[in-house]
N, C-alpha and C positions, 0 to 999 in steps of 0.2 A: 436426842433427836438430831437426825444430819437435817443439816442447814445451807445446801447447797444451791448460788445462785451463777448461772450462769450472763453473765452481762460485760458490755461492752464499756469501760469509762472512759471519754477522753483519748479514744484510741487512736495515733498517730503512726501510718507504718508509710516508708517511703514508697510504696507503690499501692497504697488504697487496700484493696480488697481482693484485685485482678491474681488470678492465680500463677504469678511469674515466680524466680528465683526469688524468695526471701519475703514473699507475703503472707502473709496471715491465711493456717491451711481452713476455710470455711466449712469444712465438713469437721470440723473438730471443735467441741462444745458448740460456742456461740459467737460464730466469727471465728474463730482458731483460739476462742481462750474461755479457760476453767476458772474459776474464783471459788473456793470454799470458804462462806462467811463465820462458818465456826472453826476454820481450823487455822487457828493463832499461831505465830513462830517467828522466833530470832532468827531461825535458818533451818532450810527444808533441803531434803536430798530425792531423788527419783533412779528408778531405772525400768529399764524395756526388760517385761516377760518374754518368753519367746511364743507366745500367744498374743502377741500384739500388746497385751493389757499394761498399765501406768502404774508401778507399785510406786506411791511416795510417803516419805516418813516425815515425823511432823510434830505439833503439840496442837492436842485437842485435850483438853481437862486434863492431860499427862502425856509422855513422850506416847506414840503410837502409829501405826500404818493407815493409810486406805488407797483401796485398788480402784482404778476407774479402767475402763473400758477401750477400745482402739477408737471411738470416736467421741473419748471425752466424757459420758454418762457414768456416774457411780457404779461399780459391781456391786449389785445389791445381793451377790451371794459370799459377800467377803467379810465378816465380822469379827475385825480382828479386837483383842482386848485393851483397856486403856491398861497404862502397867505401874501407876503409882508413883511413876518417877516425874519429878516438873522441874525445866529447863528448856535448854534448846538445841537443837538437833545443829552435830556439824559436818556428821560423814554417814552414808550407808554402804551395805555390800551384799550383794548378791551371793550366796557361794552356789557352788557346784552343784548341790544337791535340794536349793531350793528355799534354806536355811537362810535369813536375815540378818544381819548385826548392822545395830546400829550404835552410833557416839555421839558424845557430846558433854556439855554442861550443866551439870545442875543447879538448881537454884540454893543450894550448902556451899555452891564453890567447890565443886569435885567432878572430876570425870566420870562419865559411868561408861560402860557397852551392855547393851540389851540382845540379844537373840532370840526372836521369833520362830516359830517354827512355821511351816510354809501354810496354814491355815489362820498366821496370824494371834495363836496363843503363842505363851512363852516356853521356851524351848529348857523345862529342867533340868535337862542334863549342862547346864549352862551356870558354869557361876554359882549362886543360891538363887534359885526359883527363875534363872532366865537372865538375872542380873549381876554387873559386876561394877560394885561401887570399889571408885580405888583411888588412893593418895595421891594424885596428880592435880594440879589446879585446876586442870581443863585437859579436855582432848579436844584434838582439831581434827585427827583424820583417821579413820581405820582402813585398813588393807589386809587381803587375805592372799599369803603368799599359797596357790596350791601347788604349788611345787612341792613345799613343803608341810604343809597344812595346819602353817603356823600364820598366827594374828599379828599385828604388826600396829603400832599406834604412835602419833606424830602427839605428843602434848606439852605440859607446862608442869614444870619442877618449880617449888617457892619452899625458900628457903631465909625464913626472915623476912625480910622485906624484898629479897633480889629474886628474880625469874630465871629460868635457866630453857633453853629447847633440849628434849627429853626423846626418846626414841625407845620405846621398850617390843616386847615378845610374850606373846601370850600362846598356850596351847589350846588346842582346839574344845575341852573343856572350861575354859574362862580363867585355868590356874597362872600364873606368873612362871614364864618359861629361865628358870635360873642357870641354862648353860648359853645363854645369851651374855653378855659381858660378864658372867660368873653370878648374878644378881638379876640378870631379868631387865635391866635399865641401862642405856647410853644417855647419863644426863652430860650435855656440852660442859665446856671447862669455862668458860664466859660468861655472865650475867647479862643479858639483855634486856630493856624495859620493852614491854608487852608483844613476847618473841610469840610466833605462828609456825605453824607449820601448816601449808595448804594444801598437798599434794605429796606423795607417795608412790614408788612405781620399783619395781624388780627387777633387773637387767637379764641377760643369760646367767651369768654366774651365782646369781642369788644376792647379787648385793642391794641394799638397800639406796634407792634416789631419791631424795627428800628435797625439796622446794619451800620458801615462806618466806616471814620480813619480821623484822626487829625499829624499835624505834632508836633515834639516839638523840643525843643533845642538839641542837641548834641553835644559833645566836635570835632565830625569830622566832620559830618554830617548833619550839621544844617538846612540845604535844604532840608534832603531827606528823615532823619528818624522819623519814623511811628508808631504810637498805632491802635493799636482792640477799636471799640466805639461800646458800645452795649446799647439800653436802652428798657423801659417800659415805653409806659404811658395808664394813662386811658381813659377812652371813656368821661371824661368829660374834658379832656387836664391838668392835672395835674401830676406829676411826680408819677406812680406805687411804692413807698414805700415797697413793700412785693415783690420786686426785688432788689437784690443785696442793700440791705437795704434803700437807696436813689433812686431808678429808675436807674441807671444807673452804666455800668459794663466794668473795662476794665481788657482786659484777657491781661497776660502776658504782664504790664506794664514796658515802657521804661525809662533810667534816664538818666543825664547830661553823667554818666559818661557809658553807654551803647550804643552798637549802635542796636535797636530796627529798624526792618524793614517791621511791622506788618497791614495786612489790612482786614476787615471783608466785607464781600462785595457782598456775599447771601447770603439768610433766607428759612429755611425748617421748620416748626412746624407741627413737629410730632402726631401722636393722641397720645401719652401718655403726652404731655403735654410738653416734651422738645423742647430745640431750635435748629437746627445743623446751625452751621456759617461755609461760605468758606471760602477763602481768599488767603492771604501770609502771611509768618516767616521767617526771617533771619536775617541775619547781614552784609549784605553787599547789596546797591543798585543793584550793575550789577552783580554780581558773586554770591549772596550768596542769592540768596531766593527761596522758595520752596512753593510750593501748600500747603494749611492748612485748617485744619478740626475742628474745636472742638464744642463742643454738653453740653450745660447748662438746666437743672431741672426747671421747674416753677417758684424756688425762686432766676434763677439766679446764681446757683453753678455750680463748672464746674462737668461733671459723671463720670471725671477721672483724676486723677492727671497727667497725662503723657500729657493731648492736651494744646495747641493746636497737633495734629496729624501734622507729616511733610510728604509731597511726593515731592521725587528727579524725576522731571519729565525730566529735561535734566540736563546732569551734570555741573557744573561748570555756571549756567545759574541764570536770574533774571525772577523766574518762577511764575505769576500771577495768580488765578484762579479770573477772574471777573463775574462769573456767573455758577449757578448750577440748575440742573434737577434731578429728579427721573422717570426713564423710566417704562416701563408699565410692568416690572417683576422688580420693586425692586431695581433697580442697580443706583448709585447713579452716573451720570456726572458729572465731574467739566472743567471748559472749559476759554480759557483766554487767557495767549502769553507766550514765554519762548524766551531770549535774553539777549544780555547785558541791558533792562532796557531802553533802548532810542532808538536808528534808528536803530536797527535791530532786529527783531523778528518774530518768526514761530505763527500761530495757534498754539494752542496744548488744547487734551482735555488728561482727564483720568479719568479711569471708574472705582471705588471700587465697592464689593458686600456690603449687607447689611449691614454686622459687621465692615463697614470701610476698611478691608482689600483690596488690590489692585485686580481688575480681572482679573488677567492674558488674558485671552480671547478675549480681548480687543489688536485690535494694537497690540505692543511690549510689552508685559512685562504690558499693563493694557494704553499705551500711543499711543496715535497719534498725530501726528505733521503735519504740512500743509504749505505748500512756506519755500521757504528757510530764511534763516537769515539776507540776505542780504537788504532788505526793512524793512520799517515799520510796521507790520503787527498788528492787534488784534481785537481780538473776544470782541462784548459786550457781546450776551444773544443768547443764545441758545431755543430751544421748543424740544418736542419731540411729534412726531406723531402719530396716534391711529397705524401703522403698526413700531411704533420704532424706524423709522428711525428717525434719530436725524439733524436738520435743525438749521444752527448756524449762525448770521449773524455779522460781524466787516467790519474795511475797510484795506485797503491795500495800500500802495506808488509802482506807477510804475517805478522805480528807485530807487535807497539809497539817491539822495539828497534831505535833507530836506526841501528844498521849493517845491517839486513836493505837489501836492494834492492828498488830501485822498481820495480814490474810495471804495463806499460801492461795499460789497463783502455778495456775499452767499455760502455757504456751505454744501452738506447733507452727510449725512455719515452712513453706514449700521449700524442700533442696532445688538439687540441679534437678531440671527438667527436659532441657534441649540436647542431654545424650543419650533418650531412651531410657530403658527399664532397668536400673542398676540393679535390681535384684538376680536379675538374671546375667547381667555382662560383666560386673565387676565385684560381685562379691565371691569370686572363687578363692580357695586356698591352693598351697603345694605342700605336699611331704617329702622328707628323703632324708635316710637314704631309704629305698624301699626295693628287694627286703631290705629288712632292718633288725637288728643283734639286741641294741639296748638302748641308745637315746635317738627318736623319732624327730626331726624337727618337721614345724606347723608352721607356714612361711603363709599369712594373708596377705591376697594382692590387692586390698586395702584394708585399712586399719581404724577402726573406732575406739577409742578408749573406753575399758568397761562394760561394755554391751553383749560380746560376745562368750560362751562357754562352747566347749569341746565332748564328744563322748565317743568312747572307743568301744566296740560291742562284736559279743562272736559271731556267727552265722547263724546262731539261733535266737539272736536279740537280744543276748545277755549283755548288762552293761557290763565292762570291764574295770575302765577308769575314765574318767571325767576328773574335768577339769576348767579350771578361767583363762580365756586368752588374754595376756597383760600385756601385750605387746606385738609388733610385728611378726617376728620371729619366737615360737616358745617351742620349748625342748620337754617333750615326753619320756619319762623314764617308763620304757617296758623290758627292763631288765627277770621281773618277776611272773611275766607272762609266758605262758607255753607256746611252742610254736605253732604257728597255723594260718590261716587267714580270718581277717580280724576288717570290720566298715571303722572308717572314723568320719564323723559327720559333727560341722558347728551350725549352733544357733542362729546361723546369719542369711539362713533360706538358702547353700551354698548348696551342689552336690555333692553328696559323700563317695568317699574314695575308698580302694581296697588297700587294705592294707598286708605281706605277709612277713610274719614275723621269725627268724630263723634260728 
């Protein structure tokens, strides 16, 4: 039985109701927000169909989907299956073709990845029966390079008692891709206590950018204090070397005698070739951490002495940013919880301009906040939508006590509104070179992390190839296409362009 209740608790946004930047969008659920009382989770993932609809992944009696609607209401024509598996969800993916995978943890202490098929059963040709249970202590994040139309997974190697961050390759059947470091796995040379990997992203070249945090010793803090984990690798699973001279980069390293409260934990890759990391910075678990920004050059340098960048999103608060956006003019989301750190916490998102600067225009002063402090609250991952609005999915405790269970939660909330109809003015792309021999590049002149796919199709509406924009810039291999003229059209309500191919 769905148990779906729509209600408002304790909702606090810094502009009420009023439909300005960063309010609560009212045509969505109830007030701008979804509750599903049955659907329990350590952590939930979403993304935008290009039907407007909310596919998010979850636990309900086992890991599994459900689709809601462009205004919030259940799709009651969506019956996806529960899949046996119990845990909790910590990445999803859309592919190209409509196909699902999701990750996470099981309740054995083992990573699994699940594949759906786009009606929501399990996709057999996947694994055994849809499923791929595998020797990792955990997965934190899957990624689907189609470029290559290989799997990619950010997890945790234990070995005895020590942890290790692990990076492996999976083929598009669920098998262990073994010409990836010769074995299928880059586990790190390092032992870190409770290492993460929170984010994943594919450059031009196919290398792997990975993002997370590791804890280390502290003199007070030994539980709680935190490093910036940043690495490179290649497309052949080897450590990138021409990054931060080893593959790998930690910003604003912590020591015995510091207290470091540092976490990197989404990837933007720029067309100039940099990297922007979100996160947290501080020095105090509950009271002292703040939203963080900082932005590294292809070799792995930081572009400014001053970052990581700090934002005071609530004062006196342990402010998270767990996941970030670039909305369809340029303005950069960062989105996460702001609390003492444990059992009480608001949503809260905050929206800088291009230069990193705070939007004012946004919320309060560039901030919105959502339920009050008194529960459990947090955002994983956010989307934004070809019309802006921003759609953010975490869960919620109905109560402060901490045995209550987690209820996933949806949220929208009005983008930018005072530049007109971004659907129509700023979600265009560019190609070129056009014609074009063999690799096409797909330049968005804006960029959403995740949200968008690509399809290249003849004059008779044949698809060609399809594929996921991972980036500003991404390069089309149509080396294997015949010549002729050919439409390439994305997901993002953009218009489609001719393409000819020579």
């Amino acid at each position: 039985m769905r148990n779906i209740l729509f209600i408002c608790i304790s909702v606090f946004t810094s502009l009420g109701f009023s439909q300005n930047d960063g309010s609560l969008d009212t045509s969505f659920g109830s007030g701008g927000i979804v509750i599903n009382d049955a659907f329990t989770s350590t952590g939930a993932d979403l993304t935008i169909l290009s039907d407007g609809k909310i596919l998010v992944a979850g636990y309900l009696s086992s890991i599994t989907l459900r689709r809601y609607n462009p205004d919030g209401t259940p799709d009651t024509t969506f019956n996806p299956v529960n899949t046996g598996v119990f845990g909790g969800v910590s990445s999803m993916v859309l592919q190209p073709d409509q196909k699902v995978l999701v990750a996470g943890l099981s309740t054995s202490l083992t990573g699994f990845i699940i594949r759906f098929n786009q009606d929501g059963t399990l996709d057999t040709n996947f694994g055994v029966g849809g499923i791929v249970n595998t020797s990792f202590y955990n997965i934190t994040k899957i990624k689907l390079n189609s470029t290559t139309n290989k799997l990619i997974i950010g997890a945790v190697t234990r070995v005895g008692t020590n942890n290790y961050f692990s990076i492996a390759r999976y083929n598009s059947n669920g098998s262990i891709d073994t010409t990836f470091n010769n074995n299928g796995v880059l586990t790190f040379p390092t032992a870190y206590s409770f290492p993460k990997i929170s984010d994943i992203k594919f450059d031009s070249s196919n290398r792997i950018v990975a993002c997370g945090s590791y804890h280390f010793d502290s003199n007070l803090y030994s539980s709680f204090a935190t490093d910036n984990f940043l690495c490179r690798v290649n497309n052949d699973g080897t450590l990138d070397n021409s990054f931060s001279d080893d593959g790998i980069l930690i910003v604003d390293k912590g020591t015995y005698n510091s207290e470091k409260f540092n976490e990197s934990n989404a990837i933007i890759l720029k067309s100039n070739g940099s990297i922007l990391i979100a996160g947290t910075k501080g020095t105090d678990p509950s009271s002292g951490r703040n939203f963080a920004l900082y932005e590294v050059n292809s070799n792995g340098i930081l572009t400014s002495p001053n970052m990581p960048l700090q934002f005071n999103v609530v004062n006196n608060k342990s402010d998270i940013a767990s996941c970030m956006a670039v909305d369809n003019f340029g303005k950069i989301v960062l989105a996460g919880k702001s609390g003492n750190g444990s059992l009480q916490n608001s949503f809260s998102l905050l929206r800088l301009n291009s230069d990193y600067t705070v939007d004012a225009t946004f919320g309060t002063n560039g901030v919105v906040t959502t339920f009050s402090e008194l529960n459990n609250n947090r955002l994983y991952n956010i989307a934004i939508q070809p019309d802006n609005k921003i759609v953010a999915v975490g869960t919620i405790k109905l109560g402060s006590n901490a045995s209550f269970e987690d209820k996933m939660c949806l949220v929208r909330y009005i983008g930018t509104t005072a530049l007109g109809n971004p659907q129509f003015n700023n979600n265009e792309f560019q190609v070129f070179p056009n014609p074009v021999s063999t690799k096409l590049n797909l330049q968005m002149t804006s960029f959403s992390a995740e949200n968008y796919n690509y399809e290249i199709s003849d004059i008779n509406g044949r698809i060609m190839i399809k594929g996921t924009i991972e980036q500003e810039n991404t390069a089309i291999d149509l080396e294997n296409l015949s010549k002729g003229i050919y439409i390439i059209k994305t997901s993002n309500n953009s218009k489609p362009k001719k393409i000819i191919k020579k």
